[in-house]
Structures are given as structure tokens and as C-alpha cells.
N, C-alpha and C positions, 0 to 999 in steps of 0.2 A: 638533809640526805640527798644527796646527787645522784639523776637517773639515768641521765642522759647518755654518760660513756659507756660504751658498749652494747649500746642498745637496749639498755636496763629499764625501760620505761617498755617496750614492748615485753618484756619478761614478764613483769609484772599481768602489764595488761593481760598478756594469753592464759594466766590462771583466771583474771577477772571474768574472762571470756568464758570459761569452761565452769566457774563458779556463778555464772546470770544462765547458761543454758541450764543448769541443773544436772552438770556432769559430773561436778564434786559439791560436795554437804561441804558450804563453809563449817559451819560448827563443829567436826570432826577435825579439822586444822587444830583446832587447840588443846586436841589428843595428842602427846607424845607419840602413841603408840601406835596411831592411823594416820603419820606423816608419813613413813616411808612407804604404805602403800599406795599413797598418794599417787608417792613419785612414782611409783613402778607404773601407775597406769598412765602415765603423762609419756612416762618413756614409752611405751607400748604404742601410745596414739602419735606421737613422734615417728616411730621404727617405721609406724606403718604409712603413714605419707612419705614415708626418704625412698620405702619399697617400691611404692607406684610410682616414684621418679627418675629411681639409679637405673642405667644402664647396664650394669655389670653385678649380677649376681651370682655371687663363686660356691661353692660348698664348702663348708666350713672344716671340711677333712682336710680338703688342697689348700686353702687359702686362710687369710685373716680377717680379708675384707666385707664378710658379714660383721664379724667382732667390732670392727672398727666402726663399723653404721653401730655398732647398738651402741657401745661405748660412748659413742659423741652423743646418741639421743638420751642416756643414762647422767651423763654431763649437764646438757642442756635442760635437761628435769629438773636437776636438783638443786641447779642455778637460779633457776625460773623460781621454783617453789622457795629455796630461801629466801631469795630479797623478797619475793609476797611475804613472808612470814616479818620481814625484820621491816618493811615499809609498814604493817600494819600492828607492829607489836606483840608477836604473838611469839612467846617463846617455845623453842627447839633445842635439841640435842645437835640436829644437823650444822654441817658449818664449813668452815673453812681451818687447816693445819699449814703452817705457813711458815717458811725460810724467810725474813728478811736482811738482807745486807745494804751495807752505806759505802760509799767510795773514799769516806774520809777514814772508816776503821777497816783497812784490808785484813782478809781471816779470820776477822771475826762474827757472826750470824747472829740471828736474834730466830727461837721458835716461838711459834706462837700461835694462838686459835684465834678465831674471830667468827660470827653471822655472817658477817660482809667484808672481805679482807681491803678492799679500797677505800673503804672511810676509816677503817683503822689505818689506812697506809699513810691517809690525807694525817691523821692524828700525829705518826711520827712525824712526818713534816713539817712538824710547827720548833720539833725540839732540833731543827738542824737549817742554819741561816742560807745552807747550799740547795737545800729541798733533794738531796742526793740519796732517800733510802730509796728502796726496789724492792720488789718482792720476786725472791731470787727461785725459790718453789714453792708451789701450793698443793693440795691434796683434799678433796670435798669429802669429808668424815662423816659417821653415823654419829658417830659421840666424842665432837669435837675436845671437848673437855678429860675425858680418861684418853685418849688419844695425846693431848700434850703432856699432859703427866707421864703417861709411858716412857713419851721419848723423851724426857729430860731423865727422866729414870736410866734409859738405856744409857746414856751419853752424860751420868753426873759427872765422871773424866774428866770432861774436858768445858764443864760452867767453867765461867773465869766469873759472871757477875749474875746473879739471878736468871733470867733465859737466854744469857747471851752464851755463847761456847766459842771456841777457837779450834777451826779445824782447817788442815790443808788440801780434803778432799771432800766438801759438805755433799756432792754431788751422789757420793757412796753413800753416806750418812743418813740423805734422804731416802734413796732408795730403800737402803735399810731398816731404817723405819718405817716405811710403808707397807714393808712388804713386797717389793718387785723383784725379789728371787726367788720367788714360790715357782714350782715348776709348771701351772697349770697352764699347758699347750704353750707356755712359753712367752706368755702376752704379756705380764704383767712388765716386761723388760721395754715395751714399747708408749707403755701410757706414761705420763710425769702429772699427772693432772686427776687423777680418782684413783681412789683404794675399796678395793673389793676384797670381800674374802673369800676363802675354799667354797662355802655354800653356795654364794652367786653366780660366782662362774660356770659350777653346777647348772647352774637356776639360767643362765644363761643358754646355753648349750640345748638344755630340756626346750627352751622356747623356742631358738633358734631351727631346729628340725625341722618342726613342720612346714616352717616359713620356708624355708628354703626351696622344700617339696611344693610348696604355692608360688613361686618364684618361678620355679620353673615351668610351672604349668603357662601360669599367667605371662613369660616372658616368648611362650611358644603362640599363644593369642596374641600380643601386640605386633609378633614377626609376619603373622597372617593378616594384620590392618596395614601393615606396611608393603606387604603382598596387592593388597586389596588396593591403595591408595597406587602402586605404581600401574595397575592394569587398566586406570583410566575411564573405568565404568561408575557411572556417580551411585548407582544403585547397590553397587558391589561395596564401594566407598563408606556408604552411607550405614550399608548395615554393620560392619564390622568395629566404624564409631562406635553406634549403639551399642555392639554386644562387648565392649572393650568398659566402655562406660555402666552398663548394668556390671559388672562381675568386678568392677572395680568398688561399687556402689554396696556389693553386697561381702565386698573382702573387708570394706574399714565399718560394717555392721556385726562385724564380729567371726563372719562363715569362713570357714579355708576354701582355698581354690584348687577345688578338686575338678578331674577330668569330667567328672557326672554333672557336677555346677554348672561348667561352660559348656554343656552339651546345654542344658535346660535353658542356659539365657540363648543360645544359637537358635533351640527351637519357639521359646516365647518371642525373640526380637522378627523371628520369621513370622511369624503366625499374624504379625500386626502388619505385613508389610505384601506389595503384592508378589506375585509368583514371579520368583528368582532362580538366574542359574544355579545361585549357589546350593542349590536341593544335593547335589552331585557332586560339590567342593568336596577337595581331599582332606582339609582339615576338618570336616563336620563324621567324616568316615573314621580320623585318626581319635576323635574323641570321645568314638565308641568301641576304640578297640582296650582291653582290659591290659 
């Protein structure tokens, strides 16, 4: 099995990582039923490191671009978590639904499931002396398996040979299979890469709120270290690290970042440090106001 491309060796590794710290019960992996929330909580500790990175956090009423942070950490989860499953033999329902096409049969497609869609891609390789199949779309499924059965279901039309069909527009075909015309806020038209259904997007949405509410708090503290770092005073400098760094320290420990929190780390990082202008800063006034 090959780890290398794409950085599939690091994948692996960051569940080994969270599985020596005692973040996840390896033993529960071999549960069907406590894989996916596995991943939810892989994407969550994901979500939350892109949070204390991005620049730009929009609210999810104006914009897509929370969706889009979770969507890629929802991605990167379930990525991660299968090749751990499939390097160490552990089977799952999770997987990969997959378009493949060849250059030598125009219009014609192959669907198909798979753990790991690149060592099944390396497999067709071998039945073609041009090495020219590709995997033309993929989709990361709960239940890779009743998932390929459907859509051969929906599409028995147009089999010419077993999973292979002949279509002039597979591009529709996927989608519609997948599901990316569901109307929910209209997203599902922008992913080609994961299938979610009604429920999660819900489940989405529910999570997304508060974060957002913590986003902004916390992006109203970092505009004040940058306040801090352009007025020159290393004392001024130094505290607003500190108190950037506790409330960051105490947002990936599970707390929301509420106005009360960063008043508490403002007064604990003071309380260790000697007497500062900052007693009389306008932001330690704006985080007492309700």
C-alpha cells in the first residue's frame, strides 16, 4: 500500500498521534457505529485550529465561507480516519464512490466504491498498457456499498457492461447521484468531493453559531494585539500575547469565547504582571460592556 502521495503518511500518522495521546480509544475503531463519531470529533479539533488561523471569518447568513472551513475539515477527517482504517485492517462502511474514466473508451465510465480509491485506481492500471484510467469524480460516503448499489440502481439505462454506463453528461449524473441539488442554503452545488445529507447540514449550521459568535469575539482580541504590537510599548506588547495566547489556550480546551472569558484572562494576565497603563485601555472597558 502506498503512503506517500498526497501526503497519506501524515494522515495516518495524526490519528496515531491522537490515538498515543489518549484522544481516541483505538478499540472503539473496530466499532462500525463509533467511526463516524470519530470523525466528527477529528473535524471539530481540525475546525478549531483553521479558526485560530483564518483571517476572515464571515457569518454564515452573508457568506459560505465558514461552510467551506468545515466542509474541508469534514473532508480531511474522513480522509485521515480511512486510510488509518484500511493501513491497519480494520473494516468500515466509510469509503470512497467513484467515477472512473479511460481515454481509450470515450463516454464510457466505470462506478465504483472502494476504502482507498488510489490503490484501486493503481489496480485498473494494470488491465490498460497506456496506464490512462483517472478518477473522474469521487464522493466520501457513510455506506460506501448501498451507496454504489443505488446509483447503479438509479442509472441501470444506461449499464452497457456491469458498472460500466455510457453517458454524454456523467457530470449531471454525479451530481445527481450524490445529491447536489438538495436545496440546503444551496451548497451542496459547490462541493464535488463529499455527500452529506439533510441531517448534517442541520448539524452543521447548530455547530457553526456559536463559533462564529467566538470568532468574533476573538477576532476583536487579536485586532487589539495588533493595536498593541503597533504602539511600541513592549509592556503593552507583551501582555496582549499573553492574553491572545491564554483564551486561545482555553478555546481549543473546549470553552466558547465569550466577552466574560476575555475579560477574565485580561484580568488574570494583569494580575501576574506589574502595573500597567493598560488598567484604562478601551478594550478592557468594551469587555465589560453587556
Amino acid at each position: 500500500m502506498k503512503l506517500k502521495k498526497n501526503n497519506r503518511d501524515d494522515k495516518v500518522q495524526s490519528i496515531e498521534t491522537m490515538i498515543c495521546s489518549g484522544e481516541i480509544d483505538k478499540s472503539i475503531l473496530h466499532d462500525k457505529a463509533y467511526q463516524l463519531e470519530v470523525a466528527d470529533y477529528i473535524t471539530l479539533k481540525i475546525f478549531k485550529q483553521k479558526q485560530l488561523t483564518s483571517k476572515r471569518i464571515a457569518s454564515f447568513k452573508r457568506s459560505h465561507n465558514m461552510y467551506r472551513m468545515f466542509i474541508d475539515c469534514y473532508e480531511r477527517a474522513l480522509a485521515s480516519l480511512i486510510l488509518y482504517l484500511f493501513a491497519n485492517n480494520i473494516d468500515t462502511d466509510i469509503g470512497y464512490f467513484y467515477v472512473v474514466q479511460s481515454s481509450s473508451f470515450p463516454g464510457y465510465y466505470k462506478f465504483g466504491q472502494s476504502q482507498d480509491s488510489e490503490s484501486r485506481l493503481n489496480q485498473y492500471q494494470v488491465c490498460s498498457p497506456f496506464r490512462d484510467f483517472s478518477v473522474f469524480r469521487y464522493a466520501i460516503i457513510n455506506d460506501r456499498k448501498l451507496f454504489e448499489k443505488n446509483a447503479l440502481t438509479m442509472y441501470k439505462d444506461f449499464i452497457v457492461n456491469g458498472e460500466w454506463i455510457q453517458s454524454n453528461d456523467i457530470d449531471s449524473c454525479f451530481k445527481s447521484v450524490c445529491g447536489y441539488n438538495s436545496s440546503v442554503s444551496g451548497l451542496h452545488t459547490r462541493f464535488s468531493k463529499i455527500n452529506l445529507d439533510h441531517e448534517y447540514w442541520v448539524k452543521i449550521e447548530e455547530v457553526l453559531s456559536p463559533w462564529i459568535s467566538d470568532m468574533k469575539v476573538f477576532n476583536s482580541v487579536k485586532n487589539d494585539r495588533s493595536i498593541a504590537h503597533k504602539s511600541g510599548n513592549k509592556e503593552h506588547k507583551k501582555f496582549m500575547d499573553d492574553v491572545v495566547e491564554d483564551v486561545e489556550r482555553q478555546f481549543m480546551s473546549g470553552k466558547h469565547i465569550t466577552k466574560n472569558l476575555v475579560l477574565d484572562s485580561l484580568k488574570k494576565i494583569k494580575s501576574n504582571m506589574p502595573y500597567m497603563f493598560i488598567r484604562n485601555a478601551r478594550f478592557l472597558n468594551k469587555y465589560t460592556m453587556n
